[in-house]
N, C-alpha and C positions, 0 to 999 in steps of 0.2 A: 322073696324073689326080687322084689323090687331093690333093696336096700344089696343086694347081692351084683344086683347090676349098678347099680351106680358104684357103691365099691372096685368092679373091676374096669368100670369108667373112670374113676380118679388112676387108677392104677395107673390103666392106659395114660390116662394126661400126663401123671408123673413122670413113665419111663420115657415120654417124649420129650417133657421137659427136660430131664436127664439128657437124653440123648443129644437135643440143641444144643445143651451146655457144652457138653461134650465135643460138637461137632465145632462148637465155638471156637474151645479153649482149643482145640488144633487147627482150628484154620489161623487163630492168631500167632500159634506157636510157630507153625509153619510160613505165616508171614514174618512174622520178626524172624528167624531165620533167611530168608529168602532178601529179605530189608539189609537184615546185615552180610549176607555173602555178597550183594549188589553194591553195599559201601565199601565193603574189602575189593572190588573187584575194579571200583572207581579208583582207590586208593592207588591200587598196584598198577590201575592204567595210565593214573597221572604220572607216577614214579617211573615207568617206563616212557614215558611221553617225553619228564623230563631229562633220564637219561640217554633217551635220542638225542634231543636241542644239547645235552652236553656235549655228546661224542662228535658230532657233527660241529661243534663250533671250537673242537680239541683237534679235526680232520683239517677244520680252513684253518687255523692258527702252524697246524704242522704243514699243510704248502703250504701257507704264506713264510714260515721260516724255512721251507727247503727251496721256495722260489730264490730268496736273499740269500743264501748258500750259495743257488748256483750262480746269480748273477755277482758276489762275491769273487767268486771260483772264475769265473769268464774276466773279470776285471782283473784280478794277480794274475791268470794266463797272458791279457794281454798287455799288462804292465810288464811280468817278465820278459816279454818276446821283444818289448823295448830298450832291456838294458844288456848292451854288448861287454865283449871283453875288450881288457887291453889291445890285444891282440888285430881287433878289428879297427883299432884309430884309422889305420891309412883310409879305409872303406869309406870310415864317419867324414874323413876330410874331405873326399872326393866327392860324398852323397851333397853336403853342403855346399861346395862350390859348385858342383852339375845344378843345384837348386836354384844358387844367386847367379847362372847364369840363366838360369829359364826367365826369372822374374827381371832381370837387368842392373843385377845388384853389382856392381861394379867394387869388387873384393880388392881393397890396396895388402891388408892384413888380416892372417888368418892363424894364428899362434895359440900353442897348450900353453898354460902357466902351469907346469906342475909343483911350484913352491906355493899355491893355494889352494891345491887341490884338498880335499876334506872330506872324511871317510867317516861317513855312516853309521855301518856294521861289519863287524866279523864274528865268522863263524863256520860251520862247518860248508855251507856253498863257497867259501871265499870270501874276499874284502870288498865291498860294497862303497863306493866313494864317489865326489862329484869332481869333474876335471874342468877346471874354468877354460874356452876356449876362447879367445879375444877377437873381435872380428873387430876392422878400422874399414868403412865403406862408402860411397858414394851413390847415392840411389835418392829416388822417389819417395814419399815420407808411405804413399798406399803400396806399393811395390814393394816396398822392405816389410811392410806388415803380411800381405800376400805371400812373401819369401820365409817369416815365421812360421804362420799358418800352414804352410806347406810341409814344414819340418815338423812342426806340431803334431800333425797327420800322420807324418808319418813314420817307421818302426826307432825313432830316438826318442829319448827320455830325457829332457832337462828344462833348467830353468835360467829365464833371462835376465841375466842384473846387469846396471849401471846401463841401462839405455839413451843413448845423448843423441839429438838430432842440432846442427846447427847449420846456418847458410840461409835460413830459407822457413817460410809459412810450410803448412800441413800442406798446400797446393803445389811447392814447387818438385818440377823434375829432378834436380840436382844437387841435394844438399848428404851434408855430410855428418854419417852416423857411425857408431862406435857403441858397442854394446859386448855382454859377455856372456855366453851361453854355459850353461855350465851342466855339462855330460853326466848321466850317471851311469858307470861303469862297474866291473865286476874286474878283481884280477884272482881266476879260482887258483893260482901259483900260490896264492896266500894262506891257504886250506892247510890248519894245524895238521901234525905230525898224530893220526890216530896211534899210529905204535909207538912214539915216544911215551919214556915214562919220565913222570910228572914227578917234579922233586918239590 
């Protein structure tokens, strides 16, 4: 009886033992499992982490390229709204003299040279060219600058060559200036023949 009991006392030990083992080899299986679903889970949350920091920095690079778009687009609006046609020379003459008289630009000559004039682009809006307009004046050396700047501002488009001041230092009231402004115009009269055929 004795040897019968210890017999089913080993037993017992054994199937305990068994059963630790047991309960071992699954708590690690079930860890290493749980280890690696937690490193996949790292994984796909950096990758998504990182594809936030991309998308978001593919969001400011697209406005910052449609900001430069519109401020693009704002700058041709109001460079276009700058350049007149043929058609409005008399206007341009009149905006320029009503200007140098605000500032006391004393205009002896105010003439187109149209055998300088020089043409840009053509194309389907028309011929694009610059018309040299000769101004011969008497004025202020700060006055005549203030009388640019004033036309600069506002709705013409052109650029100043051969600017001459003589008579007189940057202080005097009276000296005499000669410069050539040179318009850039539009003549749309110039606008190819869409129905011509092209030989």
């Amino acid at each position: 009886d004795q040897l019968s009991a210890q017999d089913e006392k080993v037993r017992y030990a054994i199937l305990a033992v068994v059963l630790v083992l047991v309960a071992a080899i699954d708590f690690f299986a079930i860890m290493n499992f749980q280890l690696g679903a937690l490193h996949s889970m790292k994984e796909e949350i950096k990758r998504i982490s990182d594809d936030s920091v991309r998308v978001n920095a593919d969001a400011q690079r697209v406005q910052q390229v449609q900001r430069s778009l519109d401020d693009m687009k704002a700058k041709l609006l109001t460079l276009n709204n700058k350049i007149h046609t043929v058609q409005e020379m008399p206007s341009i003459f009149e905006q320029i003299s009503r200007t140098a008289n605000e500032f006391h630009v004393n205009i002896e000559q105010l003439a187109p040279s149209k055998e300088a004039e020089e043409v840009l682009s053509t194309g389907p809006d028309g011929k694009f060219y610059t018309l040299p307009i000769v101004i011969n004046a008497h004025s202020g050396y700060h006055m005549f600058n203030r009388f640019l700047g004033k036309l600069e501002a506002s709705d013409l488009l052109f650029l100043v060559r051969d600017l001459k001041m003589d008579g007189g230092d940057k202080d005097a009231v009276n000296i005499a200036i000669s410069a050539t402004l040179k318009i850039v115009l539009v003549d749309h009269a110039s606008q190819p023949d869409k129905g011509a055929v092209k030989k």
